[in-house]
Wavefront OBJ file of the C-alpha trace (Angstrom):
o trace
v 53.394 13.487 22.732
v 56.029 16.333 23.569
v 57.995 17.292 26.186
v 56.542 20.618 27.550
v 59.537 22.427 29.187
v 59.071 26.363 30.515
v 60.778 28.281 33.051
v 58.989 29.600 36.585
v 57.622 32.563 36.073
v 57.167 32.176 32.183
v 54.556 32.313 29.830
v 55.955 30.022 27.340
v 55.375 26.810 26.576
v 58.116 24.508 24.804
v 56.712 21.523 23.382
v 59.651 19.238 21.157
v 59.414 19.335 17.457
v 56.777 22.249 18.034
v 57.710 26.634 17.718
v 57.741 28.023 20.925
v 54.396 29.857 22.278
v 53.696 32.507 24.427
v 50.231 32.002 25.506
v 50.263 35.648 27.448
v 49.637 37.273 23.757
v 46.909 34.814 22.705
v 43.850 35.697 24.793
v 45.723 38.732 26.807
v 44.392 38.802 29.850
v 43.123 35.711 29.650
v 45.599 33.226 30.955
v 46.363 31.688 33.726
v 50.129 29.780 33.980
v 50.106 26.665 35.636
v 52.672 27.163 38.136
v 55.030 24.740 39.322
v 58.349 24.829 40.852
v 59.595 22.104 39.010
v 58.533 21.109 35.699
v 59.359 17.726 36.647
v 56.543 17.087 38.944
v 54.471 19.042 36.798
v 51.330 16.705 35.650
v 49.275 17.714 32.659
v 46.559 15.292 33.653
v 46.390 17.080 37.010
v 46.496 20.753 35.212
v 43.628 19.325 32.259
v 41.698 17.717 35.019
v 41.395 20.652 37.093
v 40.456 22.593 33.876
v 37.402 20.518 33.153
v 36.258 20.720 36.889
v 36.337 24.535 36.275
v 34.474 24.202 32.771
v 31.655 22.265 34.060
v 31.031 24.206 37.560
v 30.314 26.942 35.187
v 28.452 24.938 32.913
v 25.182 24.869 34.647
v 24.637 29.218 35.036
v 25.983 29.726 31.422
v 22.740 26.602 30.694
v 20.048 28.870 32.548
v 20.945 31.580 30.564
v 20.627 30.582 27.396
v 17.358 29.158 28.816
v 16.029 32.536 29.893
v 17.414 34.380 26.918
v 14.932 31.564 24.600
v 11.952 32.442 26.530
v 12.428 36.341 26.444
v 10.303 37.535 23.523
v 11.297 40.470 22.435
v 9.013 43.307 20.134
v 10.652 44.284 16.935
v 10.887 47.741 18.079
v 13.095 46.607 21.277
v 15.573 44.520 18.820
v 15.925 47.814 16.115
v 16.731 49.990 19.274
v 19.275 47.055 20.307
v 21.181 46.929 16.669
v 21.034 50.705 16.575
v 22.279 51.198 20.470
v 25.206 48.786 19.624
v 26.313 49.952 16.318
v 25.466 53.187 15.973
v 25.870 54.297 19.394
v 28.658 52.332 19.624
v 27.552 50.649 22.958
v 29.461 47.308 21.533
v 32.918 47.213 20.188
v 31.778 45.781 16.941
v 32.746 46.744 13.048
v 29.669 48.955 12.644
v 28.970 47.099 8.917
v 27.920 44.398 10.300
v 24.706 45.772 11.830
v 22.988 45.499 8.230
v 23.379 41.880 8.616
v 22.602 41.245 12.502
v 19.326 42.957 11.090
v 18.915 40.392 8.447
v 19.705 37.026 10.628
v 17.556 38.435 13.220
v 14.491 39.469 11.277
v 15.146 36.891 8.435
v 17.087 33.895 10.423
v 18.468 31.315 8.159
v 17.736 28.495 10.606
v 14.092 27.665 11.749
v 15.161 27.697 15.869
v 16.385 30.889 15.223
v 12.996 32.755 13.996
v 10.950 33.274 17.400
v 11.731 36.896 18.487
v 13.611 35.980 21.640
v 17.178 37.744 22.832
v 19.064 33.831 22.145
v 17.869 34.721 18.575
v 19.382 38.001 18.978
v 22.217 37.096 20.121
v 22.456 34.271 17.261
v 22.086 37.090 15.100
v 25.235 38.969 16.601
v 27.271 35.560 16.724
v 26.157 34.839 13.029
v 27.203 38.523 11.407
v 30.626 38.304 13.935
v 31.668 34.987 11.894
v 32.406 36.877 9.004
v 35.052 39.004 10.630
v 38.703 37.709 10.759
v 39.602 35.422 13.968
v 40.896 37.923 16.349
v 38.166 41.104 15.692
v 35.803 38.099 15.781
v 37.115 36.674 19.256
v 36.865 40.551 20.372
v 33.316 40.555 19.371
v 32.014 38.007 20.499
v 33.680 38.320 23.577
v 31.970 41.791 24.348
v 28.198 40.599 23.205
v 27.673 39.320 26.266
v 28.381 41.778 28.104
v 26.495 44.002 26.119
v 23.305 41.880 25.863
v 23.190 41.194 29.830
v 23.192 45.183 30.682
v 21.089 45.808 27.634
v 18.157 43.319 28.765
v 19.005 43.560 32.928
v 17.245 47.567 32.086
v 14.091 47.633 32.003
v 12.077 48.234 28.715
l 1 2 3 4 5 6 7 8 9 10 11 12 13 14 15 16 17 18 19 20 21 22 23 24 25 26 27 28 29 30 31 32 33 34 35 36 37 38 39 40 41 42 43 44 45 46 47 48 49 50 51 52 53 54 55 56 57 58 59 60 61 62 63 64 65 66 67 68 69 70 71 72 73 74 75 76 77 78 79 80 81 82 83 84 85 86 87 88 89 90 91 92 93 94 95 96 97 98 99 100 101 102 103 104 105 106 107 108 109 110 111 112 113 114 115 116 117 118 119 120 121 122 123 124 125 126 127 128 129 130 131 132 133 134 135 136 137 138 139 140 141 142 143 144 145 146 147 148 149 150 151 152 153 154 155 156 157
């Protein structure tokens, strides 16, 4: 394993034989340095272990969710107004030529879990068309769809 060496304040991480990171422009907004006022006494098992406690506290919500989201049917009429709202009313920051093919996973799902009209197959059909975008506009995506999907479905229809 590496040394991981950084100075206070600093968003880089140095690990030996490895090119130096800044984990600020990865997932902006998105991290949190571990601060310590002396890398010395620094522990990683301390920092992963704390990460994992975090993780699984929000394990159980993210569970009933999906859970809800398989048991709400939706009409087809409700899912057309949802591609259209996102992509061509721009609701979700999304490439908008990728709503042809959220259409076709959702309406013609390539897995059999995925073919009851529910929002989780909706939503499979966002994640699905998003994969075919390059890592960072795909990160984006995806990162937004929730959002979108829990005001889209907390309205009434």
């Amino acid at each position: 394993m590496g040394n991981i060496a950084g100075r206070p304040g600093d968003e880089r991480v140095t690990c030996k034989g490895s090119a130096e990171l800044e984990l600020g422009n990865i997932v902006p907004g998105e991290f949190t340095p571990v601060l310590a006022k002396h890398s010395k006494s620094f522990s990683l098992i301390d920092c992963i272990s704390v990460g994992v406690d975090r993780m699984q506290r929000n394990f159980e919500p993210m569970r009933r969710q999906v859970e809800a989201w398989q048991r709400r049917e939706l009409t087809d009429v409700t899912a057309k107004v949802v591609i259209y709202e996102a992509f061509v009313e721009g609701r979700l920051e999304a490439p908008k030529h990728l709503a042809r093919t959220v259409h076709d996973l959702y309406f013609e799902p390539e897995y059999e879990e995925f073919r009851p009209r529910t929002i989780w197959s909706l939503s499979n059909a966002f994640t699905s068309a998003f994969k075919k975008l390059d890592p960072i506009p795909q990160f984006k995506a995806t990162a937004k769809l929730g959002e979108f999907l829990e005001a889209r479905f907390s309205q009434s229809f």
